[in-house]
N, C-alpha and C positions, 0 to 999 in steps of 0.2 A: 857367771858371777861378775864379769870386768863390765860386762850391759847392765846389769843390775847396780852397780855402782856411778855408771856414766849416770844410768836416768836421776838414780838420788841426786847423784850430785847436782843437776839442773833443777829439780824439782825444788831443794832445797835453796838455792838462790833465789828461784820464783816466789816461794813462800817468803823469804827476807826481806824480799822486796815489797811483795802486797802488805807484810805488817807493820813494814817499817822499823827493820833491826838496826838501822844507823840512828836511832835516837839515844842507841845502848851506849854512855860514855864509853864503861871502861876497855870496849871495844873495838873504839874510835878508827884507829891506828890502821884493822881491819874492814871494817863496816864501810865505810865511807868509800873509799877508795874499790871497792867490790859494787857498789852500788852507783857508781859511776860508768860503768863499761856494761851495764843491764843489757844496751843493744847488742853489742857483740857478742855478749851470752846468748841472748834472743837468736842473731843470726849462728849462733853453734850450735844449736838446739839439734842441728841436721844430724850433728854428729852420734850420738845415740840413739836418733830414729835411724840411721844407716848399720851401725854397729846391730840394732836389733834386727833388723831387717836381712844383714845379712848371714846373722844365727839362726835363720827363721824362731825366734823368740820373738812371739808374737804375742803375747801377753803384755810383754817388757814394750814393743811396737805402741799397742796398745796405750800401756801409760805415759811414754813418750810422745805419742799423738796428742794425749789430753795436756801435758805440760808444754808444747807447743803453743796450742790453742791460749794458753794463757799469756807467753810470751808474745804470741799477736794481737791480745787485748791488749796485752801494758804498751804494746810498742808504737805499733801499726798506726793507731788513730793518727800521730804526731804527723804523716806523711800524706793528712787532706785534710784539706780546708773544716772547719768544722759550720756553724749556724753562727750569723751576724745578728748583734743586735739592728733595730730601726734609730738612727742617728742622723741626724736633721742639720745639726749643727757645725762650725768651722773645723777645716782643717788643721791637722796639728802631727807636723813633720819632727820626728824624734831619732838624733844621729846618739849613737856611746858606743865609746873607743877607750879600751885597756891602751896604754902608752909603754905600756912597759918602762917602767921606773923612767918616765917621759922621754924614751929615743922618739919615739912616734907625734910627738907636740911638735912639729913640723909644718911647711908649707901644703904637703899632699895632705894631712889632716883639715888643711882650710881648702884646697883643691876639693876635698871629697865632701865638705859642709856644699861648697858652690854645687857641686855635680847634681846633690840630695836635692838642693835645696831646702835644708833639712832650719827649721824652726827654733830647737834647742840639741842644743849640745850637750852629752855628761860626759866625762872626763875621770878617768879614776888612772890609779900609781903616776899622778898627774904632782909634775914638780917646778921650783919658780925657774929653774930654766927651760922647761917647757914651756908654762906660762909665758917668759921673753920671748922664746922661739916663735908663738903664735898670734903676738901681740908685733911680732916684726915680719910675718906671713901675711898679715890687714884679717885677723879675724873681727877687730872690733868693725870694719866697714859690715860685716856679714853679721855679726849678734853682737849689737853695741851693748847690749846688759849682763851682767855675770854677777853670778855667787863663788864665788873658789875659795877654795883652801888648799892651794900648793906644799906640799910635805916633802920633806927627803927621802929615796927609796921609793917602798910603794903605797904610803900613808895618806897622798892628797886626791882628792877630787873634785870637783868643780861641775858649774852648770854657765853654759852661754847662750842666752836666748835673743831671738827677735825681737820679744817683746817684755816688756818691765814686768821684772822678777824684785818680790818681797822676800827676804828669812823669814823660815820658821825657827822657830826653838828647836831645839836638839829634844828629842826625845828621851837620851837616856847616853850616859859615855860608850864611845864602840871604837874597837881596837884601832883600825882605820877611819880615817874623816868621811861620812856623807854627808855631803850636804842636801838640806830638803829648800823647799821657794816654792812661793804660787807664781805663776805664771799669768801674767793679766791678757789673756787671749782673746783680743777683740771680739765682738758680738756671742760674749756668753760670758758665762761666772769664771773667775777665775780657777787655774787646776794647779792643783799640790804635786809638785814635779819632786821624787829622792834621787841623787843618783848613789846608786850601792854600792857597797864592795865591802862584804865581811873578808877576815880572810881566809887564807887557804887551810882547808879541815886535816892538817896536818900532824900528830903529834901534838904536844901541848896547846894547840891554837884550835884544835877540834870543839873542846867547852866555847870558847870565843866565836869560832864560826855560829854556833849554834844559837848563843847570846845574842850577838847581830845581826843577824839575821828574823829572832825576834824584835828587833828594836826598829826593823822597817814600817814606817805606820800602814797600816790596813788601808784596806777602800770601805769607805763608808756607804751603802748602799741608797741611802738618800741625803747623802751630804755633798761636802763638796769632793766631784771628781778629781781621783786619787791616780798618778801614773809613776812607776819608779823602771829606771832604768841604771844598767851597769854591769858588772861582772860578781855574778851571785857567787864564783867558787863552789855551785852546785849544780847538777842537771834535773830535768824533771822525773828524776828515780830518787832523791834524795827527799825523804819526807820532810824536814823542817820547808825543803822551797813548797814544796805540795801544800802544807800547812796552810803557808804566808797565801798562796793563790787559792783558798779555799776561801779564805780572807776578804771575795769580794773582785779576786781581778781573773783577767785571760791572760795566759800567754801568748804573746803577737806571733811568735815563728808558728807555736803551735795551732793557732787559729787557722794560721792560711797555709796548712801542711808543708811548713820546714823546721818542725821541731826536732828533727834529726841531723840537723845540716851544722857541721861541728864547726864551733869559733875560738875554740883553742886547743893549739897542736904542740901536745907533748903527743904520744906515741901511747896509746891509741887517741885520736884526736875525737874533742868530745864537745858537748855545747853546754858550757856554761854562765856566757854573755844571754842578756834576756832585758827582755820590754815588756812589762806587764804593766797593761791596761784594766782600768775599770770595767768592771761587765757593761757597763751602759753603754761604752766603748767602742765602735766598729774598727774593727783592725781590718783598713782596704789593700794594705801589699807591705809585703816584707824583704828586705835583699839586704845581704852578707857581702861585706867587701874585704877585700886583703888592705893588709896595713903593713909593707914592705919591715919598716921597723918595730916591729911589734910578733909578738907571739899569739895574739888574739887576732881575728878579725871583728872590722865593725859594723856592727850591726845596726840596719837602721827600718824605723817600721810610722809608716803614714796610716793617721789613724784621722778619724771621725768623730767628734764629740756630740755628747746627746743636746 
């Protein structure tokens, strides 16, 4: 009976997951938070193929085997490289760092721009004393152009680029500030750079998460190249983010098999920072850094425009 209950109980997270039961409001609370730790469900999968196995319940073996198999579908790909598109065009180096309510807008945040040689910057729980803190580090010698919106707490985010950034229009009000900008990136069209950050799908901010997350503009598949970078507050088991990247983009960790490699450590530590690129997009290399004052690492990913 206790094998027979193990296997449901995985099967049924697998199923949650492929239908996408965190779209269910009024079960936010639950859903969301279960659908974030999919991997570690995935790697416990052992546990009631071991429990069957050692009941010789080989039936129960059986469907545990096949619920397996499907927890290495949802998972597994994240951890190799996937097919690049053919991209001909400039480099376009992309650093975003959670600051944590800006302890992290610091000198080693323009240390690790330098190290990247990262092109633009997103910035999110990005505050005006972060903003001084990094403006007296010399980010401007390293991205003399910025869009920012410094907020108190974790409201503000910002973009610093190499090269002259325009505003867009706001798409639509969202609980935190994103900011969006084209980025004028020499010998090609310009690219529509957001940096995100809904927030945390927590309790009443779950409808909000959701909302914001719709209000990221899409990649236009013959318009103009679309890249948004930040801290989604979601992983790629969460169907609204699944949605948004159905939408026309890659995910850059998952591209080059580190969609698994977690950038924020609460317990179990999970990956909800992300660079999503345009499909037309070549994502050439992805690396995760530690941000001493920060509870995110930043993520930074060199990409290839068509």
């Amino acid at each position: 009976m206790i094998t027979w209950i193990l296997v449901a109980c995985w099967l049924l997270w697998a199923v949650a997951r492929l239908v996408g039961v965190d779209r269910i409001s009024s079960l936010s609370s639950v859903l969301v938070p279960a659908m974030a730790i999919v991997p570690y469900v995935a790697a416990g999968v052992v546990i009631p193929l071991a429990i069957a196995a050692l009941t010789r319940n080989w039936v129960a073996f059986g469907v545990a085997l096949a619920v397996a198999a499907v927890y290495a579908g949802i998972v597994l790909p994240r951890a190799f490289s996937g097919g690049q598109p053919r991209a001909t065009g400039p480099e376009l180096r992309i650093l975003t760092a959670n600051l944590r309510f800006g302890a992290a807008g610091n000198a080693s945040l323009v240390d690790l721009v330098r190290r990247t040689g990262a092109d633009v910057l997103s910035v999110q729980e990005f505050t005006p004393d972060a903003a001084d803190r990094l403006d007296q580090a010399g980010i401007e010698g390293l991205l003399p152009y910025r869009m920012i919106d410094p907020r108190s707490g974790p409201e503000g985010s910002g973009l610093y680029s190499r090269y002259p950034l325009k505003e867009l229009p706001e798409r639509g009000p969202t609980t935190f500030a994103m900011v969006s900008a084209t980025v004028e990136v020499p010998g090609t069209s310009p690219v529509r750079m957001t940096a995100a950050h809904p927030p945390a799908p927590l309790g009443r901010d779950a409808p909000r998460w959701r909302h914001d997350i719709g209000e990221i503009p899409p990649a236009t598949p013959h318009g103009q190249v679309g890249i948004v970078a930040g801290d989604f507050n979601a992983t790629l088991d969460h169907a609204p983010l699944r949605e948004l990247i159905g939408k026309g983009f890659t995910d850059a960790a998952d591209a080059t098999g580190q969609g698994l490699v977690p950038t924020f450590r609460p317990w179990p530590p999970i990956t909800i920072d992300h660079v999503l690129a345009d499909k037309r997009v070549a994502v050439e290399r992805v690396k995760i850094y530690l941000q001493p004052a920060s509870d995110h690492r930043a993520l930074f990913a060199q990409l290839r425009l068509p």
